[in-house]
N, C-alpha and C positions, 0 to 999 in steps of 0.2 A: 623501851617501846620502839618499834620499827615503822615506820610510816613508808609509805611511797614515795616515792623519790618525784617519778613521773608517771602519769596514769593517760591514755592514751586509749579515744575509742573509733577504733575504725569498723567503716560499714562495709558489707562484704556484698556481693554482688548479690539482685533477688531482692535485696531490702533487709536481710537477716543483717544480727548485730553482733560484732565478736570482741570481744573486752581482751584489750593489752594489759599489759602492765610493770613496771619496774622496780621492782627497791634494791635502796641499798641498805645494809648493814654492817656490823661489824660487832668486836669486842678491843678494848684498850686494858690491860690488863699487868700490871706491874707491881713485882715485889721485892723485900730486900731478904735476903737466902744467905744461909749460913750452913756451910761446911766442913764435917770431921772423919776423917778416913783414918783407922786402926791397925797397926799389923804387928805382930809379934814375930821372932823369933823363937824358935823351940828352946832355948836358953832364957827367954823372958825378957830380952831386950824389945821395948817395944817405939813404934815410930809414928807419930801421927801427921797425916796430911791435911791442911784443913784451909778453909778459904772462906772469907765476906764478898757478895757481888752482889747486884742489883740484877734480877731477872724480870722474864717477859714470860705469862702465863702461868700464875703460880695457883690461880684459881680455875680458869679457863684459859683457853689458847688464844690469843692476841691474833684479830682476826680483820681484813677487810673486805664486804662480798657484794655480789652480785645478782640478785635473780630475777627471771619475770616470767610469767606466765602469758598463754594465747590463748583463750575460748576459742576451740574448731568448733563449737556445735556439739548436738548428740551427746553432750557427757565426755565430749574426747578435747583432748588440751596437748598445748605444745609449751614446752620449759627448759630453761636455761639454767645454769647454778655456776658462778665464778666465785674461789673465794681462795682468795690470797693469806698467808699468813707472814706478821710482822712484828720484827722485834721493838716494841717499842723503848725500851732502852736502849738503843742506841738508832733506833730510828732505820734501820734498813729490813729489808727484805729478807725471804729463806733460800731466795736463786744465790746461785753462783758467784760471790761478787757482790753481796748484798742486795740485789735487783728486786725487785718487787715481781711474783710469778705466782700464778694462779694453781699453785701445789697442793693446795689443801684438798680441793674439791673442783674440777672444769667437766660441768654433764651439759648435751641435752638429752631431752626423751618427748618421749610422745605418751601418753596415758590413756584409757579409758576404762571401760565397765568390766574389760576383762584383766587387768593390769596398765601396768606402766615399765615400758623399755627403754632405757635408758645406758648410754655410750656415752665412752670419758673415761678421765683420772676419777674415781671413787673408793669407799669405805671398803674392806674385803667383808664379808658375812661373820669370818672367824673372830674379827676383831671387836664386832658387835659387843657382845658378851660378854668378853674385858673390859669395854668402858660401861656400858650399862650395869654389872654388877660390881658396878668399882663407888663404893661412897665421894673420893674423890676424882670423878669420870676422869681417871687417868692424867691426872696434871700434878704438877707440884712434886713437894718431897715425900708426901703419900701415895704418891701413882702405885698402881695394883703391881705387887712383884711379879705377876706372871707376865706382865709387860716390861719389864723390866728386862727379865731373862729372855722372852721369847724374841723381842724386838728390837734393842737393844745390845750389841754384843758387848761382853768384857772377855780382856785377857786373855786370864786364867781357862774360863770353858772353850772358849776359839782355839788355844793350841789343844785339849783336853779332848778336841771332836764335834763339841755340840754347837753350832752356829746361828747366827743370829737371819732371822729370816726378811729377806729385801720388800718383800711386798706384806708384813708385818700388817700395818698400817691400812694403807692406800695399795690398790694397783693400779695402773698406768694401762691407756687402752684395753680398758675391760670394756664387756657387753654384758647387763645385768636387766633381771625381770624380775618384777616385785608385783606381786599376789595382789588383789583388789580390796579396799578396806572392808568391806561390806562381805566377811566371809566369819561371823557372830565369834567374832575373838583368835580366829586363827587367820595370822601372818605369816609370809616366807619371800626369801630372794634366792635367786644366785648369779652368779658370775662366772664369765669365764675372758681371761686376760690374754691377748697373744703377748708372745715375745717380737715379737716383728725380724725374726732372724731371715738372711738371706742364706738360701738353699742353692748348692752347686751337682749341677747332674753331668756325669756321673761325681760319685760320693766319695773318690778317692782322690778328685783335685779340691776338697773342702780346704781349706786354712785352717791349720793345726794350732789353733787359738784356745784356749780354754775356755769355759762357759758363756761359746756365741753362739750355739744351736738350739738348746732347749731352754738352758735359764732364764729365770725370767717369766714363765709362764705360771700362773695362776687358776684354780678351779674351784669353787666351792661354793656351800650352801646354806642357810639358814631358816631354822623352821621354827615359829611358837606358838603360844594362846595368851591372853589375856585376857581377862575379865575381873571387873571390880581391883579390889587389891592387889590380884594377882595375878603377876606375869613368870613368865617361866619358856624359856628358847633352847635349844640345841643347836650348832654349828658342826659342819666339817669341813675342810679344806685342803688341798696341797700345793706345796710351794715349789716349783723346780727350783734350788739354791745352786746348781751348780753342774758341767757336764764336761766329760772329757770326748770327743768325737772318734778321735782313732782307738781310745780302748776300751770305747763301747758301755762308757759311767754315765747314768744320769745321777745325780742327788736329788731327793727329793723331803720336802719337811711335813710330812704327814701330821694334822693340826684336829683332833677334833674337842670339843667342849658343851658344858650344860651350866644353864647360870637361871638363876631364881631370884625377885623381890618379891616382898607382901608389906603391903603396908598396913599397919592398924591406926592407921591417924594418929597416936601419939609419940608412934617409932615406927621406923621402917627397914626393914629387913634385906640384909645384901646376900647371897652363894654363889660360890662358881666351883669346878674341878676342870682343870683343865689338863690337855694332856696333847706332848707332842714329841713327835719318834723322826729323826731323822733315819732315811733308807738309800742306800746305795746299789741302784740295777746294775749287773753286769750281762751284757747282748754275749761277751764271748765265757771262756773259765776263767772265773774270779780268783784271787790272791786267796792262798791255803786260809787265813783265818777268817778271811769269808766264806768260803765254801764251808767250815762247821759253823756259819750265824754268828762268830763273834762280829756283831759288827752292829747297827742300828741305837746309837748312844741318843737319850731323850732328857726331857725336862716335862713332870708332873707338877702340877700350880695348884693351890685351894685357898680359898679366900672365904671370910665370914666376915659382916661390918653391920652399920647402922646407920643410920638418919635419929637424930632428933628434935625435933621443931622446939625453938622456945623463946613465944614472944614472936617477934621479928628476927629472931638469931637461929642457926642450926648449928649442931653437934655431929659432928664426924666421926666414926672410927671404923677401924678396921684391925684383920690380924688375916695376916697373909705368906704362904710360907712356899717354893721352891723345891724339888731333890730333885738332882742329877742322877739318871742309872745309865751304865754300861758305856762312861765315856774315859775309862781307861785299859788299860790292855788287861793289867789283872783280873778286875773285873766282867771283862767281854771273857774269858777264859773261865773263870771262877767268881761268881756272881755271888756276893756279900763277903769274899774273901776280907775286900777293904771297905771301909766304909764309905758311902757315896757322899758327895760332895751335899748342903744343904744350907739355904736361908731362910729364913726367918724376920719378918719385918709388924713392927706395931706402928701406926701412926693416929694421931688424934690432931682435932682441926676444931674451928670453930669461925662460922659465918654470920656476923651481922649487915640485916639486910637496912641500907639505909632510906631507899626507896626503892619501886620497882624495875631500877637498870643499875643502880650504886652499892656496892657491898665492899665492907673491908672485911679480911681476915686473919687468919693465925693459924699454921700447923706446925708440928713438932712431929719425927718418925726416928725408928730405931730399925737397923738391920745386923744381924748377928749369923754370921759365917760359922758354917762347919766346917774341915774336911777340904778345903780346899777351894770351897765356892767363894765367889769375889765381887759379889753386889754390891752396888753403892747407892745411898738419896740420890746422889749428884756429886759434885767438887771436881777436883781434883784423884787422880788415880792410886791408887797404896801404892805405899812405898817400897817397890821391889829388887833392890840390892843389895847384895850378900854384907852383911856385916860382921867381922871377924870369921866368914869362911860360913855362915851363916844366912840364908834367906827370909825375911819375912814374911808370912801366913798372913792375908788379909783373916781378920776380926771382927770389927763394928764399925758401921758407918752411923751415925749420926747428924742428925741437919732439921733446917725449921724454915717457916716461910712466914715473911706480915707482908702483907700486900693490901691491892684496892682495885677494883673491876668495875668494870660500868663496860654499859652494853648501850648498842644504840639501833 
């Protein structure tokens, strides 16, 4: 339960009355997580990495926040949103240094009848969709793999081409507008993020820096309907990840997605497809295997899961699965010549609620590599040196989480 912290009413000039207000919230959320990381050799020699720790958000994100709201009148309001994330096993912050920093979420905005605008570090639209059709809103060792791969980098796709996108998550000084509730089941936002780059005129004394002009910049949108049981959104979005200034490269992470629930009160129903193409512009003549298209290497995600209520307890699952295309050279050449990299992940959970802010739980997940993909729940990274002349193939990752949440 979240109560107000302080509630505060001041009178506005005239005699009209505008209602303050403050709370605070948060989430404390901690579990003990266990770690198995797989990898073979094409000889059969096989090596596993594996790890016990004690983590922070294995149910939800370990959380401490801020918010309050101003009645202007007329239906229009002014709001605030601070909210910090912390580890609480070990007791520090997500800044720098351990520090305690307002990273999760720092908005205000102003609202009324025709929407609400709101400036700040916030959610992007694209990411929406991932946590919303994720049985486990994206926590734990069941987080949705298409967060996994999109957000996330490992290894293996980083040298491969495919990259992990920075504003995934969160972007950082965006400017977003979100649609008025009262529009009979259809919702939308979007955003748009600067990079806060400094520009040099004329463009030929720029600082021969890598990704300090465009990167960084964020755009994108989300649009759905609801009604009764069922919700149903589409997102698009693009990521600048990346720019070279003198040879005229922007990178960009072109993100779009479609995600579906329906509940029938006895189960509840998770979809997503998701699909994302990294692009590389060239302003002057691009590198020969870019000028025939070899080039724009991605990652497609599909997710199906459930909700089960029983009792005071909920049932988890999901099956979510990864493929990589066109992020090797053969392949950008001759497309299916090799087979493309791909994972695969089951996990199963189980929530008992013990009051309305106190629940323990239990999850257990498996991820099974094709082809060269290198997903993991978490731990420690596969074991990647040559043995007997020899490299090991990440495998299977395996892991599990018991943990205890309470909310305030």
């Amino acid at each position: 339960m979240r109560k107000p912290l302080i509630a505060l009413t001041v009178l506005a000039a005239g005699g009209a009355a505008a209602q303050s207000s403050i709370t605070m919230f948060g989430v404390v959320d901690a579990t003990v997580s266990g770690y198995s990381n797989k990898a073979e050799t094409p000889f059969g020699i096989g090596v596993t990495t594996s790890s016990t720790v004690q983590n922070s958000g294995g149910y939800a994100s370990s959380r401490l926040g801020f918010r309050g709201t101003e009645d202007l009148g007329g239906g229009a309001a002014a709001s605030f949103w601070l909210e910090a994330g912390i580890l609480n096993d070990t007791g520090a912050g997500f800044a720098p240094g351990g520090g305690l920093a307002f990273n999760r979420r720092s908005t205000v905005s102003l609202s009324g009848v025709l929407g609400e605008i709101r400036l700040g570090r916030d959610y992007t639209p694209t990411f929406w969709n991932d946590a919303i059709a994720d049985p486990f809103t994206s926590n734990g060792v069941g987080i949705n793999l298409i967060a996994t791969a999109s957000g996330f980098n490992t290894p293996g796709q980083a040298a491969n081409g495919f990259q992990a996108n920075p504003n995934y998550i969160r972007a950082s000084n965006s400017v977003g507008y979100f649609l008025p509730p009262n529009l009979g089941g259809f919702y939308g936002q979007v955003m748009y993020a600067f990079n806060e780059a400094n520009k040099v005129d004329p463009g030929g004394l720029t600082p021969n820096t890598p990704n300090s002009q465009r990167a960084g910049r964020y755009a994108g949108g989300r649009f759905g309907y609801t009604k009764g049981p069922l919700d149903v959104a589409v997102a698009l979005g693009r990521s600048t990840i990346g720019d070279q200034f003198f040879l005229g490269t922007t990178t960009n992470l072109d993100i779009w997605n479609v995600a579906a629930t329906y509940d029938f009160g006895v189960i509840k129903l998770f979809g997503e497809y998701s699909n994302n193409k990294l692009k590389t512009d060239f302003s002057g003549i691009p590198p020969v295997a870019n000028a025939f298209g070899f080039t724009n290497p991605g990652a497609n995600g599909a997710l199906i899961g459930l909700n089960a209520p029983i009792g005071p307890g909920l049932i988890r699952a999901v099956y979510t699965q990864v493929k990589y295309n066109n992020i090797t050279a053969t392949n950008q050449i001759a497309p299916g010549l090799a087979p493309d990299p791909k994972s695969e992940k089951f996990a199963l959970g189980y929530v008992y609620n013990l009051s309305k802010r106190t629940a323990v739980y239990a999850t257990a997940a498996r991820i099974d590599n094709k082809n060269g993909a290198d997903l993991t729940v978490g731990g420690p990274a596969y074991f990647t040196k040559a043995i007997n002349g020899a490299v090991p193939t990440p495998q299977s990752s395996t892991g599990y989480d018991v943990g205890i949440r309470h909310v305030f």
